[in-house]
C-alpha positions in Angstrom: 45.9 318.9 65.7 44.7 314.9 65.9 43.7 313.6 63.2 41.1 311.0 63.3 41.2 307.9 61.6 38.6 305.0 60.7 40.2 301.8 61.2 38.7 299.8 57.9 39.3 296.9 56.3 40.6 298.5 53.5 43.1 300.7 55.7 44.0 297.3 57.8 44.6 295.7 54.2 47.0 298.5 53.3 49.2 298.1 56.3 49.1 294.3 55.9 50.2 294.5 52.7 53.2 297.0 53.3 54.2 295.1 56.6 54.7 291.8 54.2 56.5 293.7 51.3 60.0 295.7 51.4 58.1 299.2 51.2 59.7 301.4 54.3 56.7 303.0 55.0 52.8 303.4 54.2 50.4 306.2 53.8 47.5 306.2 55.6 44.9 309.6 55.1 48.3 311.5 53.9 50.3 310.4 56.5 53.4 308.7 56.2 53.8 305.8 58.7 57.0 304.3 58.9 57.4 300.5 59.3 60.1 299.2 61.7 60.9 296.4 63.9 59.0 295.3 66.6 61.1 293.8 69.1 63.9 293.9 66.6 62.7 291.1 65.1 58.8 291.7 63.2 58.1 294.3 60.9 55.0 296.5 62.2 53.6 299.8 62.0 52.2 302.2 64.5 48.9 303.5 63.7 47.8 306.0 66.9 47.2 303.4 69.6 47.1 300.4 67.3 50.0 298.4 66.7 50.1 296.4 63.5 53.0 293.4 63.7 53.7 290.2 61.7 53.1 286.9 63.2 56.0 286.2 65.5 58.2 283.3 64.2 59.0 282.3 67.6 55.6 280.6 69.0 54.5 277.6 69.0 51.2 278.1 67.7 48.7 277.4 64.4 49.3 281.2 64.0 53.3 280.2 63.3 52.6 277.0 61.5 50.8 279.0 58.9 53.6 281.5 58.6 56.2 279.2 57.9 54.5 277.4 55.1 53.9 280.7 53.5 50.8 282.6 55.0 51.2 286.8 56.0 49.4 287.1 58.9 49.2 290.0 60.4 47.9 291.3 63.9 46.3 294.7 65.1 47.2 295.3 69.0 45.9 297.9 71.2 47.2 298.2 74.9 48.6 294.4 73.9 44.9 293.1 73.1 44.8 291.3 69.6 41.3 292.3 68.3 42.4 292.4 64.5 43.4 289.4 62.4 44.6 289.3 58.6 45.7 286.3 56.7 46.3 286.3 53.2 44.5 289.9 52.6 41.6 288.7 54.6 40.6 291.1 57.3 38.9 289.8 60.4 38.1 292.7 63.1 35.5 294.3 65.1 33.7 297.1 63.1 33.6 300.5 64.0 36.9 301.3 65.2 39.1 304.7 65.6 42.0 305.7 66.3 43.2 309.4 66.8 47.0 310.3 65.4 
């Protein structure tokens, strides 16, 4: 059966903080999530329809900038729309978000 899931910002911080550590996976609501490479490059985790993925090195953007000197960033993607931003721990999203896994 699905199991659904509040998106918080504790739940995004979680993730964020695996995705920038050498953890192989993360448990979110007692389920394991495994981390792996997005586009064989960016380690990111799949949570239902959100995808969670470190900044991509390979832009040139503010976003990479920050990254290089030392910032995680992190972003939440559904269906390739970036509606959740984390830098340093700090969670920036819409409220009231679910996903079903």
């Amino acid at each position: 059966m699905a199991k659904r899931i509040e998106v918080t910002p504790e739940v995004v911080q979680k993730i964020h903080r695996a995705i920038h550590s050498d953890v192989d996976s993360v448990e979110i609501e007692g389920i394991k999530l495994p981390i792996r490479l997005f586009k064989g490059k960016w380690r990111s985790v799949d949570l239902g329809s959100i995808k969670y993925a470190e900044q991509n090195r390979d832009k040139d953007n503010i976003y990479t900038e920050k990254a290089n000197k030392g910032h995680k960033i992190t972003w939440g993607m559904r269906y390739g729309d970036r509606w959740i931003y984390v830098e340093n721990e700090v969670v920036k999203m819409d409220p009231f978000i679910y996903t079903t896994i």
